[in-house]
BALOBA-1460 file (C-alpha; in Angstrom, 3 decimals):
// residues 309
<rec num="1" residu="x" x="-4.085" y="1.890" z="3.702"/>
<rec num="2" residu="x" x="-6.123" y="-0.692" z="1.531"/>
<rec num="3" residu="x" x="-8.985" y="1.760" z="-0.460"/>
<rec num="4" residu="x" x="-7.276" y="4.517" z="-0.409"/>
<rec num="5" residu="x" x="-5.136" y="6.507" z="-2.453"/>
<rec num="6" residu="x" x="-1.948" y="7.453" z="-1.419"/>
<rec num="7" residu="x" x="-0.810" y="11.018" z="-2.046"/>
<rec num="8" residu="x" x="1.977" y="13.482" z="-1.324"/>
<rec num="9" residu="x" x="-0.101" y="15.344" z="1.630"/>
<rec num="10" residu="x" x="-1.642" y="11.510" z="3.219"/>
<rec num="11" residu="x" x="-4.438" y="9.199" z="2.043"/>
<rec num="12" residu="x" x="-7.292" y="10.101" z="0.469"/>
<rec num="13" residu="x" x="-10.832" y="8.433" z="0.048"/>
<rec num="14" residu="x" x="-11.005" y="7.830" z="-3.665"/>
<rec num="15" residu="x" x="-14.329" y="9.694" z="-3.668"/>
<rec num="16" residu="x" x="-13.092" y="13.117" z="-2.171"/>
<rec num="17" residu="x" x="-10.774" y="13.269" z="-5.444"/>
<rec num="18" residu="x" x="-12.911" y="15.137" z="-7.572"/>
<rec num="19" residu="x" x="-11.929" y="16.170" z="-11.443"/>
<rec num="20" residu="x" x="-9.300" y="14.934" z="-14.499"/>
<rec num="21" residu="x" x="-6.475" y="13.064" z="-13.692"/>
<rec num="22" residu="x" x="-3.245" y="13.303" z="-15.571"/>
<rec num="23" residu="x" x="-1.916" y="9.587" z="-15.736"/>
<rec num="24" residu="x" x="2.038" y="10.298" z="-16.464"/>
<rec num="25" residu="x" x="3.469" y="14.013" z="-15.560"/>
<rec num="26" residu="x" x="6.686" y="15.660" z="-14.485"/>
<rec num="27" residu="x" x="6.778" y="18.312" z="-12.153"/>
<rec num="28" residu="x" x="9.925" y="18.465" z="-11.312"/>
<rec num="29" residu="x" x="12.593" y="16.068" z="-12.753"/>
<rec num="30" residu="x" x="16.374" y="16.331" z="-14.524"/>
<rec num="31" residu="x" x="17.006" y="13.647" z="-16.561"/>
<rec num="32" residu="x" x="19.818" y="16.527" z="-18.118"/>
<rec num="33" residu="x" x="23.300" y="15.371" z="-19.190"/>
<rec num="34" residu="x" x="26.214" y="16.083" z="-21.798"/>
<rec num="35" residu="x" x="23.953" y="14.998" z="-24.824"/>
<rec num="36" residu="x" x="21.040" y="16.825" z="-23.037"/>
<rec num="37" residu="x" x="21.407" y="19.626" z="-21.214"/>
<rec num="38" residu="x" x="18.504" y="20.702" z="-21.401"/>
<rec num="39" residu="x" x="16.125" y="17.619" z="-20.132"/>
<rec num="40" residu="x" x="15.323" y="19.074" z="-16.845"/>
<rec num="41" residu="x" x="11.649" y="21.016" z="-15.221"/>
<rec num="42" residu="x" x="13.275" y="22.939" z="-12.530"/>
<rec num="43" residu="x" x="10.735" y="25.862" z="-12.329"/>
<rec num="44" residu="x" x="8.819" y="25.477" z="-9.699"/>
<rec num="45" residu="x" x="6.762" y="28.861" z="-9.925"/>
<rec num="46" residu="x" x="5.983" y="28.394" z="-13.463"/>
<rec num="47" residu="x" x="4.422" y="24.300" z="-12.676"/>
<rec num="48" residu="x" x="2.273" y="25.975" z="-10.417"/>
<rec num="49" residu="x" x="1.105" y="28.323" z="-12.557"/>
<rec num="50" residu="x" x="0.222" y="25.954" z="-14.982"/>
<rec num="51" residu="x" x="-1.207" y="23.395" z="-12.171"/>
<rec num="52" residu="x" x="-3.582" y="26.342" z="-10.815"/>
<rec num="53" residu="x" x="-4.596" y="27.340" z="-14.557"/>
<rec num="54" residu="x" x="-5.609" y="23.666" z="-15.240"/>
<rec num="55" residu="x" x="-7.396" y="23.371" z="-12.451"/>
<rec num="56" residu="x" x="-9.411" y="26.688" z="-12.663"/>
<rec num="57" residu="x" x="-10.267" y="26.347" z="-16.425"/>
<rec num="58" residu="x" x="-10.426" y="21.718" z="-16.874"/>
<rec num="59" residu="x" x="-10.820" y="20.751" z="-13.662"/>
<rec num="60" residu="x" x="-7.573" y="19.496" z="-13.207"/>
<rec num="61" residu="x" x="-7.956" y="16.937" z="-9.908"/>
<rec num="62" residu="x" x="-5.113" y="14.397" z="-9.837"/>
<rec num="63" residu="x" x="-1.526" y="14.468" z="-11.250"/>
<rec num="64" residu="x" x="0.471" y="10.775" z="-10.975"/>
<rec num="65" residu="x" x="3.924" y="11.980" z="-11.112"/>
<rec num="66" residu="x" x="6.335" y="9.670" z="-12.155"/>
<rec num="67" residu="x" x="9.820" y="10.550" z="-11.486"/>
<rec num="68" residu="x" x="11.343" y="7.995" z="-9.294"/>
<rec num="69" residu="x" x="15.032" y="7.919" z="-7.871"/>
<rec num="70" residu="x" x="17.796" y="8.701" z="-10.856"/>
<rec num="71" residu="x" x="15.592" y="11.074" z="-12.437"/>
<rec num="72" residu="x" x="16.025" y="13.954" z="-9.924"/>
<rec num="73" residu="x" x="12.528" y="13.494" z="-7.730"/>
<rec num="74" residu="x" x="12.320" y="15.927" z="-4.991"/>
<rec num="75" residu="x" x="9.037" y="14.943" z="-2.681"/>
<rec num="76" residu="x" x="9.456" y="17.959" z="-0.785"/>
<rec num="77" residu="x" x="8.813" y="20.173" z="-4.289"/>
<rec num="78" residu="x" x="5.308" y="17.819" z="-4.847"/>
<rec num="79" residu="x" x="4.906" y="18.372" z="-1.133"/>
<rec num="80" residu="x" x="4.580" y="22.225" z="-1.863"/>
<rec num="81" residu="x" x="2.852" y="21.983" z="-5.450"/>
<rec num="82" residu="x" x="0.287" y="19.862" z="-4.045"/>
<rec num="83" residu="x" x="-0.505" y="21.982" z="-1.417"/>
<rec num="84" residu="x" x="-0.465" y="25.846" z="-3.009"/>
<rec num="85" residu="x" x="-2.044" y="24.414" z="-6.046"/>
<rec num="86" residu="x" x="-5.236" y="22.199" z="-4.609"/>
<rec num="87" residu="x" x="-4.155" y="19.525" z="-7.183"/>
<rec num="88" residu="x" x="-3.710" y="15.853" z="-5.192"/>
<rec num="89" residu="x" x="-0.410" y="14.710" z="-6.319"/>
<rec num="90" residu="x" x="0.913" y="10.779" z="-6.429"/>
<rec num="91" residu="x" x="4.814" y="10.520" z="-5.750"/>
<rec num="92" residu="x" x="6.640" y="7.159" z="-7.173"/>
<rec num="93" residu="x" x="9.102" y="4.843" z="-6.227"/>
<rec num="94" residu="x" x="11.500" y="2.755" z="-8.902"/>
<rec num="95" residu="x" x="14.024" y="2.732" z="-10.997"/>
<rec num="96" residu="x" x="14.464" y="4.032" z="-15.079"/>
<rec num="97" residu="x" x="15.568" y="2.498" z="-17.630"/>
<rec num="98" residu="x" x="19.541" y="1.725" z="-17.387"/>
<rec num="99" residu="x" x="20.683" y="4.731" z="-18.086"/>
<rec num="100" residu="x" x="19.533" y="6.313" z="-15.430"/>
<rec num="101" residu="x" x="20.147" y="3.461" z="-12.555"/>
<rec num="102" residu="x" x="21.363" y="5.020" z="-9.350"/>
<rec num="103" residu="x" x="24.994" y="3.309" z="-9.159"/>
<rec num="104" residu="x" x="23.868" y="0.224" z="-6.611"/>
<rec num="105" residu="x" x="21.369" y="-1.330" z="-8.679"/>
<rec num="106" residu="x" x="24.650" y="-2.876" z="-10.895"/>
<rec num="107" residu="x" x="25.754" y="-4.713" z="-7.968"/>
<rec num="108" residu="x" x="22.521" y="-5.273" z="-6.049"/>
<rec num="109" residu="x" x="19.874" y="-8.393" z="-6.479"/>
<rec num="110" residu="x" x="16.308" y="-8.532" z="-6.969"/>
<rec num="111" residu="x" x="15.533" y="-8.922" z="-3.498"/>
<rec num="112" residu="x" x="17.904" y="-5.852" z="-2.015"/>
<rec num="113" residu="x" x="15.934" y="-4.111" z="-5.022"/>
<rec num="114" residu="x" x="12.610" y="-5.017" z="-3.509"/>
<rec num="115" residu="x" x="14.060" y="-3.968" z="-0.472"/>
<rec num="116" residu="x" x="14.721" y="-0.655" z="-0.822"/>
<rec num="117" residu="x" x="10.964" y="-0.147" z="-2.961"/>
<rec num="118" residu="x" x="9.198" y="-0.904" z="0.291"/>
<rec num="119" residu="x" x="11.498" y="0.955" z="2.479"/>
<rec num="120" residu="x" x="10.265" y="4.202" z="0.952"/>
<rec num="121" residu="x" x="7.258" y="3.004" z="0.540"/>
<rec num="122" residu="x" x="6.744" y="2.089" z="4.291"/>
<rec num="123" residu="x" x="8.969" y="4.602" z="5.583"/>
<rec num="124" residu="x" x="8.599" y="7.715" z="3.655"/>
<rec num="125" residu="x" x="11.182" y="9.342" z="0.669"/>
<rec num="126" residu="x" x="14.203" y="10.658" z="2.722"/>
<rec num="127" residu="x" x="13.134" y="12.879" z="5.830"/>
<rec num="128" residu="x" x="10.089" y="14.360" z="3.890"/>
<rec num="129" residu="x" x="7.172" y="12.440" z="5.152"/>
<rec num="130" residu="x" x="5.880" y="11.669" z="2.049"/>
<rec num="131" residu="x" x="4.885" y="7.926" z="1.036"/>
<rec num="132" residu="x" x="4.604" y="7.038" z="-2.594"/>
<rec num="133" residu="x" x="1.345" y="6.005" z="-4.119"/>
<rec num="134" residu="x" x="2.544" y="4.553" z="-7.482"/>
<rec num="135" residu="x" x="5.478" y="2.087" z="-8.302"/>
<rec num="136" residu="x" x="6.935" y="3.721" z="-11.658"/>
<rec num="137" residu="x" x="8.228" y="4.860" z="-14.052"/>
<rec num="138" residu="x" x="9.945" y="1.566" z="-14.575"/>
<rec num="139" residu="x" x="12.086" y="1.220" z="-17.586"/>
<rec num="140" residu="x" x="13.733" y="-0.766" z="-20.219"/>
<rec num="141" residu="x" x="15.167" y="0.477" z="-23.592"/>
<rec num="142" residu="x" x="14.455" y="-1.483" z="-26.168"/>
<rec num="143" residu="x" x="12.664" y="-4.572" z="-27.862"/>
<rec num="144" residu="x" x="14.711" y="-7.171" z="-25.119"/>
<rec num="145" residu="x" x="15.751" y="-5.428" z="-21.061"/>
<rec num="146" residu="x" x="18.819" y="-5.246" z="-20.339"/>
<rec num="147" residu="x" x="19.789" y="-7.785" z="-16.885"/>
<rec num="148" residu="x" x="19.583" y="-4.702" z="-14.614"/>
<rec num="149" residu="x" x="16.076" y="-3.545" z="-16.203"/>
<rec num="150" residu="x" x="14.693" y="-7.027" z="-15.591"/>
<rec num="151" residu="x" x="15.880" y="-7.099" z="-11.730"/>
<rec num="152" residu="x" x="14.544" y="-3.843" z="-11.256"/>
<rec num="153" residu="x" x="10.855" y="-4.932" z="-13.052"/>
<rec num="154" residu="x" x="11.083" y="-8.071" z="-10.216"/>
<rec num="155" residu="x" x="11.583" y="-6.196" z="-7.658"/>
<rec num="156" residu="x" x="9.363" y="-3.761" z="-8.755"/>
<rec num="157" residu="x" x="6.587" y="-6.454" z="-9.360"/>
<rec num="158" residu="x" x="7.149" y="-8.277" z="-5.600"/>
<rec num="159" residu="x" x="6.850" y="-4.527" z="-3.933"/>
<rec num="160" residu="x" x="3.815" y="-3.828" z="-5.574"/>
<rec num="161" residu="x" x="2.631" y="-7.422" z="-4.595"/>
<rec num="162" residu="x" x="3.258" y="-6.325" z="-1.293"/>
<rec num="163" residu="x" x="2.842" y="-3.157" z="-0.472"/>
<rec num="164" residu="x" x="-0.646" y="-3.123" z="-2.633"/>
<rec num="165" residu="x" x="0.413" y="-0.422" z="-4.599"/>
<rec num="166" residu="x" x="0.073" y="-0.353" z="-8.556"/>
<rec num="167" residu="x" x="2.978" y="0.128" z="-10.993"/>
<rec num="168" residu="x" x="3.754" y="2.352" z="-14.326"/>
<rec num="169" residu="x" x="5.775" y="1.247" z="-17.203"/>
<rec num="170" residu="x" x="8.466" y="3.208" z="-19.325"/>
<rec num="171" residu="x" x="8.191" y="0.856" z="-22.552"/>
<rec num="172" residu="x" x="10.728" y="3.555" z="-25.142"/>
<rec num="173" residu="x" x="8.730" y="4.826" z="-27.581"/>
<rec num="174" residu="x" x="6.013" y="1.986" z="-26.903"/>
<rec num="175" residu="x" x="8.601" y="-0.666" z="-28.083"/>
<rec num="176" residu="x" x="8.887" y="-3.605" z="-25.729"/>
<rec num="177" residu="x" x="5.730" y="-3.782" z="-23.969"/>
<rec num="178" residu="x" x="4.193" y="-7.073" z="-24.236"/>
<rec num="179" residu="x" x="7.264" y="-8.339" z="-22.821"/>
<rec num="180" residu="x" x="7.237" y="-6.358" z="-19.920"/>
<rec num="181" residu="x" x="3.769" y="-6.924" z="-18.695"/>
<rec num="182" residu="x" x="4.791" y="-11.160" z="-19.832"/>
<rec num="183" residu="x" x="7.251" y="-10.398" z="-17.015"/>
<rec num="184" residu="x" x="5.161" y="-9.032" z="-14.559"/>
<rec num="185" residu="x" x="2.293" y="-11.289" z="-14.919"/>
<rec num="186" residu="x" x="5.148" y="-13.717" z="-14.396"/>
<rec num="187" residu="x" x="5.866" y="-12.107" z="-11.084"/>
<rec num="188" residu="x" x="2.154" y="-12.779" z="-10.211"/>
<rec num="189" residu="x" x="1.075" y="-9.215" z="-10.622"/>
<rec num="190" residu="x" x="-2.677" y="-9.253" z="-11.639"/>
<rec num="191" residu="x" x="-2.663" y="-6.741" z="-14.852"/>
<rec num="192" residu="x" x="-5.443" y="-4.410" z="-13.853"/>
<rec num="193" residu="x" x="-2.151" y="-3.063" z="-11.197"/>
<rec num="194" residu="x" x="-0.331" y="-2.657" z="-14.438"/>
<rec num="195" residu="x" x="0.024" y="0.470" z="-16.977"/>
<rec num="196" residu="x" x="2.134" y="0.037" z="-19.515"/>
<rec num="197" residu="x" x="3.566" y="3.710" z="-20.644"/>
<rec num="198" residu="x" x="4.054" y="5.800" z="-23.675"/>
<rec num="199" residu="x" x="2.078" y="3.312" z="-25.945"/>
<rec num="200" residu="x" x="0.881" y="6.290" z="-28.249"/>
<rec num="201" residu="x" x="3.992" y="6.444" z="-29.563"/>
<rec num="202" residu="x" x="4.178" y="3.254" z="-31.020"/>
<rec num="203" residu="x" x="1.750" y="3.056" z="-34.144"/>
<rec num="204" residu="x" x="0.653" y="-0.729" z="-33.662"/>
<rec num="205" residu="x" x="-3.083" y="-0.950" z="-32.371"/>
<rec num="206" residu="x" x="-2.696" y="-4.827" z="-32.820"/>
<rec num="207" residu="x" x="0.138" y="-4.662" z="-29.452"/>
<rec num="208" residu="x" x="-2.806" y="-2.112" z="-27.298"/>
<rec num="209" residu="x" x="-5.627" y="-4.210" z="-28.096"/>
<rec num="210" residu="x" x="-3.176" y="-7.154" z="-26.815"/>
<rec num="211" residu="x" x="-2.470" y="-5.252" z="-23.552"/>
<rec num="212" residu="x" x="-5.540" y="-3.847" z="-22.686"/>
<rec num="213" residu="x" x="-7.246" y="-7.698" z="-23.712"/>
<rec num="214" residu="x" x="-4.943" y="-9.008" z="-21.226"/>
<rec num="215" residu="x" x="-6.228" y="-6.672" z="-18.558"/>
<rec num="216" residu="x" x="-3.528" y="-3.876" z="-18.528"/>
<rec num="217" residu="x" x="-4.167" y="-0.171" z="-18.372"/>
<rec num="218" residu="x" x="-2.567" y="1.183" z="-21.986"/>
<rec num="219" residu="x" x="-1.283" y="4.634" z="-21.446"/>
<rec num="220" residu="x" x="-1.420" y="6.920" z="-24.137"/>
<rec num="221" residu="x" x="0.574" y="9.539" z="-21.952"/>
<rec num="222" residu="x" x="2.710" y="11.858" z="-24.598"/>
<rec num="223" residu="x" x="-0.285" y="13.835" z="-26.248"/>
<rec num="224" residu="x" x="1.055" y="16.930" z="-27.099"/>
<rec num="225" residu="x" x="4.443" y="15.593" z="-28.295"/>
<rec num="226" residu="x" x="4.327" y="16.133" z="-31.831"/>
<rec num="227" residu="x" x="7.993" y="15.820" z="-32.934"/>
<rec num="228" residu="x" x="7.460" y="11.937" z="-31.710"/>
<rec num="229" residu="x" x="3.853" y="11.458" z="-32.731"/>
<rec num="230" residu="x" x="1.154" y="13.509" z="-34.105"/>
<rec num="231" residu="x" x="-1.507" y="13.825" z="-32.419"/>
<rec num="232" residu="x" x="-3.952" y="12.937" z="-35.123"/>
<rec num="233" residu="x" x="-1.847" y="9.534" z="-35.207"/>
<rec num="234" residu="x" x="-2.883" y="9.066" z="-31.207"/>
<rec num="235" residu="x" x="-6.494" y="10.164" z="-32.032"/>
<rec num="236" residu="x" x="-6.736" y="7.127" z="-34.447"/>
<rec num="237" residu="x" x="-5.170" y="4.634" z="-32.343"/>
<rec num="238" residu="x" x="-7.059" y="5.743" z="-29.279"/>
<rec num="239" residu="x" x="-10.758" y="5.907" z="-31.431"/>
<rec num="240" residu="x" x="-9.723" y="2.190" z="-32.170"/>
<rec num="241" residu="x" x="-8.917" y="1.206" z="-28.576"/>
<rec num="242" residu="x" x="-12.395" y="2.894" z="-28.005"/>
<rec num="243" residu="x" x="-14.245" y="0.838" z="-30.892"/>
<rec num="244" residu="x" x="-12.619" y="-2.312" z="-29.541"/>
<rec num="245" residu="x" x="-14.046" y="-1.577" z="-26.462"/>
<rec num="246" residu="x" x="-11.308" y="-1.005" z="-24.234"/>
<rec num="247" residu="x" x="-12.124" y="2.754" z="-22.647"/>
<rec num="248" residu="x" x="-11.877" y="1.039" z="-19.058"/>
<rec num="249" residu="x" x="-8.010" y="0.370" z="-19.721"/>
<rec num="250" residu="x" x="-7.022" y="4.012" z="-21.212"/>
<rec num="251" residu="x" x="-5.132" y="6.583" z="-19.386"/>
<rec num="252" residu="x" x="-4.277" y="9.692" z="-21.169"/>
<rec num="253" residu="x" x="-1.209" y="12.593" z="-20.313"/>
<rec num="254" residu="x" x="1.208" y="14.776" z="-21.720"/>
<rec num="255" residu="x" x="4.414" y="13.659" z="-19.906"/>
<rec num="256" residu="x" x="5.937" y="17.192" z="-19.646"/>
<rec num="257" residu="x" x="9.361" y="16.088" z="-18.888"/>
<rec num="258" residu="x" x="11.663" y="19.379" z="-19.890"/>
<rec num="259" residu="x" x="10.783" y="22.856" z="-19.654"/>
<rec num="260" residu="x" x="10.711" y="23.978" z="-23.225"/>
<rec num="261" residu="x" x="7.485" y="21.586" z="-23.019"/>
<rec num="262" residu="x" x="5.965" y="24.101" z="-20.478"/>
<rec num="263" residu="x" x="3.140" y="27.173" z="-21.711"/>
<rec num="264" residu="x" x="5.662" y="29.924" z="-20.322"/>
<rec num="265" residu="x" x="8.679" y="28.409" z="-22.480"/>
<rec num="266" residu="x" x="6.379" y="28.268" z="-25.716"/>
<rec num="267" residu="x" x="5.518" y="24.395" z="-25.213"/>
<rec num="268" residu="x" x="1.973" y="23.130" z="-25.423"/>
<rec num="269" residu="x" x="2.189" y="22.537" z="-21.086"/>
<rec num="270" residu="x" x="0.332" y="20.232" z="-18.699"/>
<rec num="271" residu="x" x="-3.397" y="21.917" z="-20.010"/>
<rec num="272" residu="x" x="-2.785" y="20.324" z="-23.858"/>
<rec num="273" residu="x" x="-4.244" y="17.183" z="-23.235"/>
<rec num="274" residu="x" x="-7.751" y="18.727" z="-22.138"/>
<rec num="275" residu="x" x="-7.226" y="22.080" z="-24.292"/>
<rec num="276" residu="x" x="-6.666" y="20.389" z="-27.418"/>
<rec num="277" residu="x" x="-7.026" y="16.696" z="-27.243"/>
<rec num="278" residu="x" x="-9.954" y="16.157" z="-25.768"/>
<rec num="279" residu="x" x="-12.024" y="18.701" z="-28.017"/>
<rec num="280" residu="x" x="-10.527" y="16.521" z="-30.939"/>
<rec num="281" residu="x" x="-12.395" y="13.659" z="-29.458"/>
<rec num="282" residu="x" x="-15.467" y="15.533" z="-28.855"/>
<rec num="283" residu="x" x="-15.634" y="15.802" z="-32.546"/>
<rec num="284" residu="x" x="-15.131" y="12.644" z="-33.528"/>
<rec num="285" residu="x" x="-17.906" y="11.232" z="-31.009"/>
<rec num="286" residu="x" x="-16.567" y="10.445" z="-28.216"/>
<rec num="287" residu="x" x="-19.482" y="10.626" z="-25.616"/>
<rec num="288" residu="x" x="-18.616" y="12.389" z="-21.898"/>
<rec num="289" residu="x" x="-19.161" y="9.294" z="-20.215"/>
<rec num="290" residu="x" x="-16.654" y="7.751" z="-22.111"/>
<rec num="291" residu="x" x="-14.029" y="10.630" z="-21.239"/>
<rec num="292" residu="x" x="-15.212" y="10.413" z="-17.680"/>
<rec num="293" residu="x" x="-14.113" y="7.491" z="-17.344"/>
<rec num="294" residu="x" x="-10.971" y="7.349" z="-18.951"/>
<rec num="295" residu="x" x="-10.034" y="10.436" z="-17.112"/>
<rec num="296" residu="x" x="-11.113" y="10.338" z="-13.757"/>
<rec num="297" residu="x" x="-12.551" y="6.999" z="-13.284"/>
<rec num="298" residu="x" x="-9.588" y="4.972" z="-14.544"/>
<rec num="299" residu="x" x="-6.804" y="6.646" z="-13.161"/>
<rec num="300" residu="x" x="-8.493" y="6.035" z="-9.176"/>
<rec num="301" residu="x" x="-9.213" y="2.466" z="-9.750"/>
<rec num="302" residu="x" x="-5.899" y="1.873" z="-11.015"/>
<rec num="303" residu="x" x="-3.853" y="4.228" z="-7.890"/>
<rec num="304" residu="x" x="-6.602" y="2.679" z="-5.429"/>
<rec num="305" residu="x" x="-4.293" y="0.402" z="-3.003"/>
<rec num="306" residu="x" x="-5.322" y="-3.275" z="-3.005"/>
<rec num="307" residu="x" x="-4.572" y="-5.229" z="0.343"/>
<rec num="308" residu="x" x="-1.630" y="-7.023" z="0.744"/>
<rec num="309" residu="x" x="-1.429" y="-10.244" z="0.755"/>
């Protein structure tokens, strides 16, 4: 439905979405293996807990949530979060980074890709009723994507060209995002449906003033994550995105994506960004205009569906 958002409980007028968004989450995912057994948020009590607390003490509105097939996504767990928490919650459709390919996208081609994007899209995720409203996370690993990673960015490109939906980038540890959004612009995407993800984690303002210049939403989506980046580091970077004038194309999360990350495990859980963060920007004079509009006006106009062509 062109204008509207697209959410795990049906569409929803912009406008009736009131409150912070947080651009890039996890509420349920398992991206666990041998190396990490551990890389998993399987605790569905304690994410509502956390959702409910956000939302009673920030405000919390809107959660994107960005685990797409190969990263454990269960629809009907959003379905329920969503609905005993009052928080509207975005599903997603795509594919990771390589790794974490179901097994068919080796032998399958860019259009069976696309394919399959829009069936879930226009269909629903299994038999749960529940459309997605994002394209993402989309991956690559690296500097160059692998051949798989670019078919699934093409494919991922010509569903969101038509379906009208937008789409969210995995760039690792910020590296290799220019080239992914030269892809997609390739693809004919227009780059305000374009965020390219975890870009606070890559200590380069020169490559986010390039991105967000070009049009793209820059997502600075793993505050909280210390052991990657300080925070102070994304605090710098982000007052320099905001000097350069670029607070339309900012979107701003903590990408909990295991549950030592959570409040109830000792983490610094989904409430860090607006406990912590945004009181850092406060102080260094960042008006509440400005944060309105990176957190609540940006992420709608970027989820807001476009018409199809």
């Amino acid at each position: 439905m062109s204008g509207a958002i697209t959410t795990v409980l049906g569409g929803r007028d912009p406008a009736q979405i009131r409150g912070a968004a947080l651009a890039h989450e996890h509420l349920y995912i398992d991206l666990s293996h041998e190396e990490d057994p551990e890389g998993y948020v399987r605790d569905e009590e304690a994410v509502l807990g956390e959702l409910e607390g956000a939302r009673g003490r920030f405000g919390l509105g809107l959660v994107i949530e960005l685990t797409c097939e190969g990263m454990g996504r269960d629809a009907a767990t959003l379905k329920r979060l969503s609905t005993a928490s009052g928080v509207d919650v975005v599903c997603a459709t795509g594919f990771y980074y390589e790794r974490f390919h179901p097994p068919y996208v080796r032998c399958s081609s860019t259009d069976e890709l696309t394919g399959r994007l829009l069936d879930e899209i226009n269909r629903g995720i299994e038999d749960t009723g529940v459309r997605p409203g994002v394209i993402g996370e989309v991956g690559s690993h690296g500097p160059k994507m692998s051949a798989a990673e670019e078919r699934c960015f093409r494919a991922a490109a010509r569903a969101a060209l038509a379906s009208g939906l937008s789409m969210t980038t995995h760039a690792h540890l910020g590296v290799g995002a220019v080239g992914q959004l030269e892809l997609l612009l390739e693809e004919g995407l227009p780059p305000e449906r374009i965020c390219l993800g975890h870009q606070d984690l890559i200590d380069d303002s020169d490559q986010h003033e390039t991105l967000a210049g070009a049009g793209a939403y820059v997502a600075f989506d793993t505050v909280g994550k210390e052991s990657y980046q300080p925070d102070e580091v994304r605090l710098r970077l982000l007052m320099r995105m905001l000097e350069a004038g670029h607070e339309d194309r900012l979107l701003l999360s903590n990408d909990v994506s295991r549950e030592a990350y959570l409040k109830s495990r000792g983490g610094f859980g989904y409430g860090h960004l607006f406990e912590s963060f945004v009181p850092e920007l406060r102080r260094a004079g960042v008006e509440d205009r400005t944060l309105t509009t990176i957190l609540e006006e940006n992420p709608k106009r970027f989820l807001t569906r476009n018409e199809a062509p």
